[in-house]
N, C-alpha and C positions, 0 to 999 in steps of 0.2 A: 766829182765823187773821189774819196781820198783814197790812196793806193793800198795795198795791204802791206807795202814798207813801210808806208806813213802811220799805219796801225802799231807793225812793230816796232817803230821807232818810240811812239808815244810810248808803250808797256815798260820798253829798256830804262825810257826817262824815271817813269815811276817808279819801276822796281828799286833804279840806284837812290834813288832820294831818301835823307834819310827820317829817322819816325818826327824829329824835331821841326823841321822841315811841314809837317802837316798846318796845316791854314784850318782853323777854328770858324765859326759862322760869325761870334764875337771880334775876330782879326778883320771882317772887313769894315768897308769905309761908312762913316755912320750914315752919307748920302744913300750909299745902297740900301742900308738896312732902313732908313725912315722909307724908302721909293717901294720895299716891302712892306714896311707896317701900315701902307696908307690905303693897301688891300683889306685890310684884316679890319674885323669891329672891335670897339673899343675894348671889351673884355678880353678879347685874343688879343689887342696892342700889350697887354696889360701884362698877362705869362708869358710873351714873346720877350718883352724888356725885362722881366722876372729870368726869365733863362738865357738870358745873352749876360747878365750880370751874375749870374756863376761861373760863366767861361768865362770871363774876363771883369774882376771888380774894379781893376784899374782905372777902367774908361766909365764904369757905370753908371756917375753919378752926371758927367756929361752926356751919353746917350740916353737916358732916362729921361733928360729934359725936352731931347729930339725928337722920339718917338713914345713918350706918352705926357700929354697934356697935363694944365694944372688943375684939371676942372673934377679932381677924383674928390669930391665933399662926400658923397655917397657910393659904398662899395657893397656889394648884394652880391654874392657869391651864387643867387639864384640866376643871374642873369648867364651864365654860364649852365654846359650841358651840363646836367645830373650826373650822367655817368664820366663826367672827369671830377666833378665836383665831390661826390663820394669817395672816390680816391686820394683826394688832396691828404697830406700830413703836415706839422706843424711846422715842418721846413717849409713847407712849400707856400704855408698862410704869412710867415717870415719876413720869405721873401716879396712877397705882392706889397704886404707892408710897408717893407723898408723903400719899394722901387716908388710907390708914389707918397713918399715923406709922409705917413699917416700921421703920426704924430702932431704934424705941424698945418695939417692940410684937409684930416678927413673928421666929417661932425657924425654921419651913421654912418653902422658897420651892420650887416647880416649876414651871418654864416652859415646859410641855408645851406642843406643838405652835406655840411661838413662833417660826417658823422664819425671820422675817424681821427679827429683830433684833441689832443689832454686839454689842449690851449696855454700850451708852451709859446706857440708862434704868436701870441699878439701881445709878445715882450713892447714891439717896436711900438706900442701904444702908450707905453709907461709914461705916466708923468703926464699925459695931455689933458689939456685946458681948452683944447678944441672940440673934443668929441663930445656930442648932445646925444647918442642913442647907442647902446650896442645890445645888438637881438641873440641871444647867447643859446634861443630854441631850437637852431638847430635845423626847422621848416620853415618853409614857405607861409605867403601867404594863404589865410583860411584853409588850413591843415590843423592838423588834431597835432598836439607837440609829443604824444607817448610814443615813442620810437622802439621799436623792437626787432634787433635785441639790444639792449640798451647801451647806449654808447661812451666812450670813456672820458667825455669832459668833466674834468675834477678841478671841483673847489679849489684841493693844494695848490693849482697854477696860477686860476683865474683870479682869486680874490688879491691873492699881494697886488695883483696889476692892477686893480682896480681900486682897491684902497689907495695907492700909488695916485690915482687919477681926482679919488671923489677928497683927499686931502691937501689937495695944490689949491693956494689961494686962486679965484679967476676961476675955479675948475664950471663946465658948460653942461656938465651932466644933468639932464633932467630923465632920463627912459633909460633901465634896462629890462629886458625880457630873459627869463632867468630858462634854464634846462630845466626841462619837466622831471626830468632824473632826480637831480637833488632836491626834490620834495617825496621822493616814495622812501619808505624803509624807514622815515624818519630822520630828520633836518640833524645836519651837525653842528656840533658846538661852535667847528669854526665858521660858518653860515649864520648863525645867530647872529656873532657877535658881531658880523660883518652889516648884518640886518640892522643891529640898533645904529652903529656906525653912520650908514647909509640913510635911516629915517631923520639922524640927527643934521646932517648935514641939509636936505632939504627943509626941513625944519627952521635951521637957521638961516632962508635967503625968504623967509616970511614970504611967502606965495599965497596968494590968493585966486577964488575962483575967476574964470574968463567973461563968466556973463555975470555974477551978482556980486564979485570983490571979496567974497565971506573966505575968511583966513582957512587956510588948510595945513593940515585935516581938521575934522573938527571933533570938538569933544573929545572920546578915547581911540579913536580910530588911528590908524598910520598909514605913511606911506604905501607899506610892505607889511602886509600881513600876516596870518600862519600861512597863506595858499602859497608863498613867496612870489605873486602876483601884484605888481603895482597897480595900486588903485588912484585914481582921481586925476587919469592920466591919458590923452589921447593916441594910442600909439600911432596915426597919421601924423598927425598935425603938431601934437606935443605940448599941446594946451593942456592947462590945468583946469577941471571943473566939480564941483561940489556932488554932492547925489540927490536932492530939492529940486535944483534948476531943471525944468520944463521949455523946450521948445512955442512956437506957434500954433503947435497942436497937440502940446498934451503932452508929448515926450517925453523921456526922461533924457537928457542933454546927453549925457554919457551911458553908454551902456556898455555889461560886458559878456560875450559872448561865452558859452558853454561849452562850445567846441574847441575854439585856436586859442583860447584863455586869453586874449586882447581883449581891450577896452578900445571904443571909438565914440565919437561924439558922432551926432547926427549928421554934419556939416561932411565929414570925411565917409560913413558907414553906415549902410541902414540896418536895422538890424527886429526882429520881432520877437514875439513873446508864444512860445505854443500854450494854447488852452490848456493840452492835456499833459504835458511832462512840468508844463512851468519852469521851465527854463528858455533864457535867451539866445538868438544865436543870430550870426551875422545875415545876412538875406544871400553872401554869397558862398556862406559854410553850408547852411541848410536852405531845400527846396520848401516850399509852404502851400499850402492846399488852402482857398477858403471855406469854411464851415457854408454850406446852403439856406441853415437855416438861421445864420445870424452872421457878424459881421468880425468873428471871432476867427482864429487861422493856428494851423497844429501842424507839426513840423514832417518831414517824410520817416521819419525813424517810427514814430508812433500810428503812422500810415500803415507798415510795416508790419509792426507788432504790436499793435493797438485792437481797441474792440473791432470784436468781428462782425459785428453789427451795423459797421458806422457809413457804408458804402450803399448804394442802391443799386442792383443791380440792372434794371433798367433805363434810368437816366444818367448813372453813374456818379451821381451827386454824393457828394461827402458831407458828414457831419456831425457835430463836434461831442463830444463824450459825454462834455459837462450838463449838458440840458438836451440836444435836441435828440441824438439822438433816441432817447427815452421817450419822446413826442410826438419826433417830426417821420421817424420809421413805424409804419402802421404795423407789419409785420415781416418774421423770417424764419428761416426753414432751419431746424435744431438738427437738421441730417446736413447739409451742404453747403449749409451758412451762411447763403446769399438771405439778401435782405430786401425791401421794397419800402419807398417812401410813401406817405400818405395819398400823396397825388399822383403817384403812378399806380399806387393800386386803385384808385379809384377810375383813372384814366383806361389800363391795361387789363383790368382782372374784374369779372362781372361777380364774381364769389371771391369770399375772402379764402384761404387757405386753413385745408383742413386739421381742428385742433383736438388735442385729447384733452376731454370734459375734467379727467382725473388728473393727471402728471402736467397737464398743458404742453405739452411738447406741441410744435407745430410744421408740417414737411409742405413743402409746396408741390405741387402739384406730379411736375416729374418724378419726384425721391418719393414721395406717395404709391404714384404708379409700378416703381421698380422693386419695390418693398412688399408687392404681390399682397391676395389679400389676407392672409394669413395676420401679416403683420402690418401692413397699412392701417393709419386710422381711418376705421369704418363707420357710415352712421346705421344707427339698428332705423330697418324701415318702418316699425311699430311705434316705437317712442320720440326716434329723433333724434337720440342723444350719440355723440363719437367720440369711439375710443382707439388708443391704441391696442395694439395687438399683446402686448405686454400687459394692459390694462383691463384688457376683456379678461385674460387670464386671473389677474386678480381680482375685476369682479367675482368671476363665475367660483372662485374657491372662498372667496368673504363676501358674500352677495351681501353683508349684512349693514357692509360699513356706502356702497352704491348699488341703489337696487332701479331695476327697468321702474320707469316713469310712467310705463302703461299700466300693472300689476304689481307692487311693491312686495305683496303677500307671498304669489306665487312662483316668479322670475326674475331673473334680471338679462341686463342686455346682452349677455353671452348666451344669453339659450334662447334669444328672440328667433324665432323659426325662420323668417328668411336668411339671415346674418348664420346664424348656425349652421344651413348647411350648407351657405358661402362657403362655411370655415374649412368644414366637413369633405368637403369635394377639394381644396386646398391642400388640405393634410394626406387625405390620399393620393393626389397626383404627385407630393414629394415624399410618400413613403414609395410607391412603385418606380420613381425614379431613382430612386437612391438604389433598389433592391435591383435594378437593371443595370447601375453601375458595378455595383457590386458583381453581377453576373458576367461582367464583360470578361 
């Protein structure tokens, strides 16, 4: 154990030493520092050699070779935590850049969850003839790209670097995925003209579909259209494919989702079609319910907020807007909203559930019960016919337009004598309740 001289002597060392004197984490031996980075996962190798090349640019272009590999083709700023990745700024995108030669090295770029950057930082990108994809949304995969509150990636930066890229002969670009931003509020002039630019150049490497050859685009179509979404494009795989081409089963080869505004081919993304919003979406953006009574499938949003109708509440079966439910739901209760399919009312429920003759409103059995009978639909025990409580009233004041089916002459079904002084013994048990609260 060391002496407490030996303590002070250490402190006296340091205090004399002077600020020049201090040793940098960059000052050591690059053995040390790769015996460190071989702890760390790749994305951490990656800001570790990023920050040891600010303390020291001297050495960095040989420790950079050390401690981070040449294998950076693909950089995903997702693979990194969120909560560093939201902090990053356009230094610090710069520097990741410069540490593994993008330029010269990297074919995709994703800047997931960078949401704080102009896009100053991917200067170091200028002029590349390597890079095949850069995803400029901002999110992850199967994320909606509307970011809020809207973030400050601007055109001014981005497009010089980019024209920069898609005008070098050799250039490799086939996919960008553009900020949802710069399509709200209206496209600017300099996004336009970077648009035609960009459709001209894939234009002129004469691309044709992956499964049928047919030239693209075709007819008046483009690349990039007003959605500033590239169409006819896999954003996996980076195949080119027509909108005709069908699958082994029917498919449509490419499709593109509603939600993350990607395109994917079957091969890389499955993807469906809701019956009832019609719109597509990836199978792993949206969850999907199949329709019971056919073989049709609708998405959870319209689950959601869709007909209230479409659920059964005792087998829990769902189904679909377009036809069945109108068919295959025998009936449902206009108070509580639950619903019953054909075959479980026939299964569960010996009587249908009781309907008013007039309004056709129809309650099930509990909401019935709880609606007392004042207001429950009633049947008159003379005629037969039910009404609501709302309904008997306008019988009994228009008997002329629904008259009792016993006496058409003399009554109708509000003054059928047993039902009447149902009513009658009803109305007085909440007129002395009421006059009892009153008295409290």
């Amino acid at each position: 154990m060391a002496s407490a001289n030996d303590s002070s002597k250490r402190r006296r060392l340091l205090g004399d030493a002077s600020p020049d004197a201090s040793c940098l984490l960059s000052d050591l031996p690059n053995g040390i520092l790769t015996h460190v980075a071989n702890y760390l996962d790749a994305p951490s190798r990656l800001f570790f050699a990023a920050a040891l090349a600010n303390q020291n640019t001297a050495a960095s272009d040989e420790r950079n070779s050390v401690i981070v590999d040449n294998e950076w083709t693909t950089l995903d700023f997702g693979d990194i935590e969120e909560d560093l990745a939201v902090k990053l700024i356009n230094g610090d995108i710069s520097a990741v850049l410069l540490c593994i030669d993008a330029v010269n090295r990297l074919k995709r770029l994703k800047l997931t969850n960078c949401i704080n950057i102009t896009g100053v930082g991917l200067e170091p990108l200028r002029g590349s003839t390597i890079i095949e994809q850069i995803d400029l949304s901002l999110v992850g995969d199967h994320q909606s790209p509307n970011i809020s509150p809207k973030p400050p990636i601007s055109c001014e930066f981005v497009l010089p670097i980019l024209d920069s890229i898609i005008e070098r002969e050799g250039c490799s670009l086939r996919h960008v995925q553009f900020p949802s931003v710069w399509s709200e509020g209206g496209k600017s002039i300099q996004f336009e003209q970077f648009r035609i630019r960009y459709n001209e150049m894939l234009d002129n490497r004469g691309v044709g579909c992956a499964k049928c050859n047919t030239n693209l685009p075709p007819g008046d179509l483009s690349w990039i259209g007003e959605r500033i979404v590239q169409n006819f494009t896999c954003y996996e795989c980076l195949k080119h494919f027509c909108i005709t081409c069908t699958n082994d089963d029917g498919e449509d080869v490419l499709g593109h989702c509603h939600n993350c505004k990607k395109g994917y081919c079957t091969d890389c993304q499955k993807s469906k079609g809701c019956i009832c919003c019609d719109f597509e979406y990836c199978v792993d953006c949206r969850d999907f319910t199949d329709c019971s009574g056919c073989d049709s499938v609708f998405c959870e949003e319209c689950i959601a907020s869709g007909n209230e109708h479409s659920k059964c509440y005792e087998c829990e079966g769902r189904f679909c807007n377009d036809f069945c439910a109108k068919y295959e739901i025998s009936t449902h209760c206009d108070s509580c909203k639950k619903s019953c399919c054909n075959n479980c009312q026939e299964d569960y429920h010996q009587e249908d559930w009781p309907s008013c003759k007039r309004c056709r409103d129809c309650f099930c059995d509990d909401c019935n019960e709880k609606k007392g009978i004042l207001y429950a639909i009633q049947m008159c025990d003379s005629c037969y016919t039910s009404y609501c409580g709302d309904c008997r009233e306008f019988v009994t004041f228009e008997g002329d337009d629904i008259m009792c089916e016993e006496d058409e002459e003399n009554k109708n079904c509000a003054g059928c004598v047993q039902l009447a002084g149902l009513i009658s013994d009803e109305k007085w048990r909440l007129r002395n309740g009421s006059s009892f609260e009153l008295s409290k």
